[in-house]
C-alpha positions as CSV (number, residue, x, y, z in Angstrom):
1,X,0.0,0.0,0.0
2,X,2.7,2.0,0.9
3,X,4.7,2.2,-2.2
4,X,0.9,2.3,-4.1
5,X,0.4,6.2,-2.1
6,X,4.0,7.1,-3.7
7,X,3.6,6.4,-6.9
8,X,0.8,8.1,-7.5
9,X,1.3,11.1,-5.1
10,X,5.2,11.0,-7.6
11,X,3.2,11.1,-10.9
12,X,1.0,13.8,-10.1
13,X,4.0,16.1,-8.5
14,X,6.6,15.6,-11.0
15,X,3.8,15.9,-13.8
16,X,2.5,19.2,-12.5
17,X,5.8,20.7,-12.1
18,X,6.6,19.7,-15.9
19,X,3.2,20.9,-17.3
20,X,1.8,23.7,-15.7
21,X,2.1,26.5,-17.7
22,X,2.4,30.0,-16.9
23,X,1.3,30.2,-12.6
24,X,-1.9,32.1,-12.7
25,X,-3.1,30.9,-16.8
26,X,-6.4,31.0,-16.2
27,X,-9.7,30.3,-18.6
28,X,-10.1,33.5,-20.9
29,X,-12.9,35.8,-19.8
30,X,-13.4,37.2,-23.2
31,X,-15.7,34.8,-25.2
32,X,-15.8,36.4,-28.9
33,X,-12.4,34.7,-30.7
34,X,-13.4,31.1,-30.3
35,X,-17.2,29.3,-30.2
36,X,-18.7,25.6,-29.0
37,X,-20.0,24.9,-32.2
38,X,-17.9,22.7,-34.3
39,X,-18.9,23.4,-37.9
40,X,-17.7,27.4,-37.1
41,X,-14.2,28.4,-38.4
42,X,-13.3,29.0,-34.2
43,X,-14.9,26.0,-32.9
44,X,-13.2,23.9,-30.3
45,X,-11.4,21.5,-33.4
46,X,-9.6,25.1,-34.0
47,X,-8.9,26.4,-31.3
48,X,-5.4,26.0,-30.9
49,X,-4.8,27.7,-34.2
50,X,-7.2,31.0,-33.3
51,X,-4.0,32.4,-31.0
52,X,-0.5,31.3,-30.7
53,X,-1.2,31.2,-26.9
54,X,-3.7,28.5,-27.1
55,X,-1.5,26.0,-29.2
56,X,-1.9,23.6,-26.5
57,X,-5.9,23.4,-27.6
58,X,-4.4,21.2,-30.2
59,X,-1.2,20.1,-29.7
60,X,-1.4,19.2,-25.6
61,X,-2.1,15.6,-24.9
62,X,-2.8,16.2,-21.4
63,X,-6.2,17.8,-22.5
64,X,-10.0,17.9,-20.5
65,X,-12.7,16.8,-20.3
66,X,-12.5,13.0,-21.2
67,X,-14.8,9.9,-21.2
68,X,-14.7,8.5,-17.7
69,X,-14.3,4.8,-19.6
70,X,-14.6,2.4,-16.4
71,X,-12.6,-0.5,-17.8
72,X,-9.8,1.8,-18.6
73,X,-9.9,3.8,-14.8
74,X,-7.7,2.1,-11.9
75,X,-9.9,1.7,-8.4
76,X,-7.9,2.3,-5.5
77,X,-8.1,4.0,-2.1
78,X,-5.0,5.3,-1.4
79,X,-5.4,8.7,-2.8
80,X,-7.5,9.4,0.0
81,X,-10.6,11.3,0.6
82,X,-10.8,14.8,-0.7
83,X,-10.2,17.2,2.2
84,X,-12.4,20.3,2.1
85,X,-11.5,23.1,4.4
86,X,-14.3,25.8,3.1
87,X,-15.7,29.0,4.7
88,X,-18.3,31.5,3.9
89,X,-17.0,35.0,2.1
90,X,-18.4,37.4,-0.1
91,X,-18.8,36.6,-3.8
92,X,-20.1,37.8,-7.2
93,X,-21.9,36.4,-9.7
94,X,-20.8,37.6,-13.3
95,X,-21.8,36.9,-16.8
96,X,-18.9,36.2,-19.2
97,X,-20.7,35.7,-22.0
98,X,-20.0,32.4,-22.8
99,X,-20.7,30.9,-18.9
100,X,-22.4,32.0,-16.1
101,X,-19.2,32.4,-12.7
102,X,-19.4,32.9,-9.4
103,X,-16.5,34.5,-7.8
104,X,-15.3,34.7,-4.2
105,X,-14.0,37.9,-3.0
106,X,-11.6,37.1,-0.1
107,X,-10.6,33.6,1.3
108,X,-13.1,30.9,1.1
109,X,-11.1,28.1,1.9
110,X,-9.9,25.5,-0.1
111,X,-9.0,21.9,-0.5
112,X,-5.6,19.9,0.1
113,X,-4.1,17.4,-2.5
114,X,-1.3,15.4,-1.9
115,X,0.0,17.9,0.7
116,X,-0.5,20.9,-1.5
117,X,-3.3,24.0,-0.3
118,X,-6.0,25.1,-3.1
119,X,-7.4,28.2,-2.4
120,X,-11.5,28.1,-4.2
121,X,-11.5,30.9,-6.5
122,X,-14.7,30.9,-9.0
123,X,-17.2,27.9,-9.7
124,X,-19.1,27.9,-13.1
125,X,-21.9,25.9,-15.1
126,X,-21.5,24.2,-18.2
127,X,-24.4,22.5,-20.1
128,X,-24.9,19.9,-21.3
129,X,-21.7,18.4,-19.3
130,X,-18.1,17.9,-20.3
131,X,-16.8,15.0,-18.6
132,X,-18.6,12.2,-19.8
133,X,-18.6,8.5,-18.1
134,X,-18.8,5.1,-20.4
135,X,-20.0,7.5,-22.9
136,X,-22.9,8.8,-21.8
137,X,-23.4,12.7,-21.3
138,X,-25.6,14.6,-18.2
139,X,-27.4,17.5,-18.2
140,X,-25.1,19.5,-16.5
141,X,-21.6,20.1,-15.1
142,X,-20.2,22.2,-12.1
143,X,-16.3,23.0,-11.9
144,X,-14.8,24.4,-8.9
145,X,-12.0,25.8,-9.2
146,X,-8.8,26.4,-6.9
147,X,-5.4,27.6,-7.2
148,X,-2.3,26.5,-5.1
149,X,0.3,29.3,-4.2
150,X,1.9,29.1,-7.1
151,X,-0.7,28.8,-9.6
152,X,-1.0,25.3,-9.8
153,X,-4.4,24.8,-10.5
154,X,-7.4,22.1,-9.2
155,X,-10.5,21.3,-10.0
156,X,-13.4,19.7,-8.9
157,X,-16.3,18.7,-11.2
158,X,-20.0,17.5,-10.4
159,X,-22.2,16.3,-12.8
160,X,-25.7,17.0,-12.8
161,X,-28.6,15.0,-14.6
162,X,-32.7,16.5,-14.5
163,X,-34.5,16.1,-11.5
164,X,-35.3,17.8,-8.1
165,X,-33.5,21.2,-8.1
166,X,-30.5,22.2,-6.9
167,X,-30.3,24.5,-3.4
168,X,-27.5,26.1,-4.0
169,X,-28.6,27.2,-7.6
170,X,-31.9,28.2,-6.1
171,X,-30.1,31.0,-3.7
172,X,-29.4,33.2,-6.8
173,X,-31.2,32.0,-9.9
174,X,-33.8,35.0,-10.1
175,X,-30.6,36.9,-10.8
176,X,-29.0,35.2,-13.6
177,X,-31.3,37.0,-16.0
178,X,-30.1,40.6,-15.2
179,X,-26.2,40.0,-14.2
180,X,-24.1,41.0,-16.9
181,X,-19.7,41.3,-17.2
182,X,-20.1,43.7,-14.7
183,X,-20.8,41.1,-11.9
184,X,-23.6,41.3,-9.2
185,X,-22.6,41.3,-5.4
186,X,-24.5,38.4,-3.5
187,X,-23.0,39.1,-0.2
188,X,-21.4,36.0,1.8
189,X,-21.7,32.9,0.0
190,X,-20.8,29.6,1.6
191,X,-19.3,26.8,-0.5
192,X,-20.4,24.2,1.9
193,X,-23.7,25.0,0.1
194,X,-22.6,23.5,-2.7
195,X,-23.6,19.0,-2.1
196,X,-21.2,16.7,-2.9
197,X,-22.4,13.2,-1.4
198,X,-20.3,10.9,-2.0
199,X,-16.8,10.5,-1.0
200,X,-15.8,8.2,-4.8
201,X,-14.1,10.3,-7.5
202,X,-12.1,10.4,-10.2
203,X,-8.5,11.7,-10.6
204,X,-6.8,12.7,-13.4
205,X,-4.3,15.0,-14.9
206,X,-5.8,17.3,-17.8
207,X,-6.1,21.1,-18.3
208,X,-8.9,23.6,-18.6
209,X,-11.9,22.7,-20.9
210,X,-11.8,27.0,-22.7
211,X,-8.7,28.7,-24.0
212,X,-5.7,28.8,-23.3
213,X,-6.5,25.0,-22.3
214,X,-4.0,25.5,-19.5
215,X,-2.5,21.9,-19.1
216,X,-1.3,19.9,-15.4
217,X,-4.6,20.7,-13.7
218,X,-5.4,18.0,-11.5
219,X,-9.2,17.2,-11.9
220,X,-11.6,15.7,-9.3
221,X,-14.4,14.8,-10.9
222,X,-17.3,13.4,-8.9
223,X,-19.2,10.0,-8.9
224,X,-21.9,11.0,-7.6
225,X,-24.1,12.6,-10.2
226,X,-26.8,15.3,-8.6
227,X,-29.7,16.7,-9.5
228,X,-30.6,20.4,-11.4
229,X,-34.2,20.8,-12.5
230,X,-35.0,21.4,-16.5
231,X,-35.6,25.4,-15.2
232,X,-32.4,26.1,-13.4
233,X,-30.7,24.4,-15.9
234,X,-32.5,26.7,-18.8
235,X,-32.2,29.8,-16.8
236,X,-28.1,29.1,-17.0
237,X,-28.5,28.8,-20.6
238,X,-30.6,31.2,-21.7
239,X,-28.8,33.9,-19.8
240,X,-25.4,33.5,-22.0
241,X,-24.6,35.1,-25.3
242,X,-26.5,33.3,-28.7
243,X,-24.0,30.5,-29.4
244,X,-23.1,29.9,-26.1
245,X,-26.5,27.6,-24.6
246,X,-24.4,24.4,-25.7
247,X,-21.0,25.5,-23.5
248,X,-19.2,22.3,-23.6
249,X,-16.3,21.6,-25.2
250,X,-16.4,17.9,-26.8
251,X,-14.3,15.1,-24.7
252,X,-10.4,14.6,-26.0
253,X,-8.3,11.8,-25.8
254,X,-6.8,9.6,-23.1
255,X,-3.7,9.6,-24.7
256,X,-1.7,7.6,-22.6
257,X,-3.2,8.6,-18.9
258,X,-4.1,6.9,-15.9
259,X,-7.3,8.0,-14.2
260,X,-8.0,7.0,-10.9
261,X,-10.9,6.3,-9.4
262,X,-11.0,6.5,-5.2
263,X,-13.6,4.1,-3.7
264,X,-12.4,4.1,0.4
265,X,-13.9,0.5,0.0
266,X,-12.0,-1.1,-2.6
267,X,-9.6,-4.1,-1.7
């Protein structure tokens, strides 16, 4: 078991230190140079030639999301379960055309991977979702995302298919039609709010999902999928730009990776 905990805690160090690229690359808030749609001259199959900062769009072969294939993912338990340390703080919620994001303020806490702080920056929607599992798609896809110190960034992912609605969606949905780039103050906002249930997940090594397709960020993505009703998840769409309803960027190759999946019961 032992020697299990260092080899992956090794591959996930040494490969962040090799791939992440520039400390605080983050996803591009303007949407206008590239699009979802794949038959448009800037859709996601060309992106990487729309700047010579997003090369990696097409060139990277650590890229996100992926197809959560389960006879190709490794069960174990020694990664551990995810540690949360979160706390409320004030937060906006802004409209960048192409997603709807919530953004903390000040400190909201953060999670710890393999010994390494994340402090929770922004969380954002994405419809239908990205990651996909043994091929099938949901209705819906949260990330969370952190950043370490230096930059490094993490994030977690929760997939949503239609049912009950969400709670924490319902604290600010009547807003989502009049927020714009501007951003809209909501005051403190806890993250705790936001359900995980379940402690299972997946763990990989990909990048961001929109330009400049950062790569080396180490994804979480959830088992447990949750539930968003048909209207919260159509208010989140019909409040982005025309092009923008379908915001997810179409899964890429494995190329090579191990994903992980943490089950704290597995032999």
């Amino acid at each position: 078991m032992g020697s299990a905990i260092f080899c992956i805690l090794f591959i996930f160090a040494f490969s962040t230190s090799l791939l992440t690229v520039n400390a605080f690359d983050s996803e591009v808030d303007e949407e206008s140079p590239f699009a979802y749609e794949e038959t448009k001259p800037n859709g996601p199959q060309n992106w990487g030639n729309l700047n010579p900062k997003w090369q990696v769009c097409s060139t990277g072969k650590l890229q996100s999301p992926i197809d959560l294939l389960h006879e190709r993912v490794t069960v174990v338990k020694s990664l551990r379960e995810l540690k949360r340390n979160y706390k409320a703080a004030p937060a906006a919620l802004i409209n960048r055309g192409h997603d709807i994001m919530m953004e903390w303020k000040a400190d909201a806490g953060g999670i710890k991977i393999n010994g390494t702080k994340y402090k929770l920056k922004q969380c954002h929607w994405h419809s239908p979702s990205e990651h996909t599992v043994n091929g099938a798609s949901y209705d819906m896809e949260l990330h969370m995302v952190h950043n370490s110190p230096r930059g490094e960034i993490a994030v977690i992912a929760i997939l949503y298919k239609f049912g009950h609605p969400d709670t924490f969606i319902s604290k600010f949905l009547h807003l989502v039609k009049t927020v714009d780039h501007r951003g809209l103050d909501l005051g403190v906002v806890n993250p705790w709010e936001i359900k995980f249930g379940s402690r299972k997940y997946y763990r990989y090594l990909g990048s961001l999902t929109v330009p400049p397709c950062t790569q080396g960020v180490i994804w979480t993505v959830l088992k447990k999928v949750r539930t968003v009703s048909r209207e919260q998840a159509r208010a989140l769409r019909d409040a982005v730009h025309d092009g923008f309803e379908d915001n997810a960027r179409p899964v890429q190759q494995w190329d090579g990776r191990t994903v992980y999946m943490y089950n704290p019961k597995s032999p």
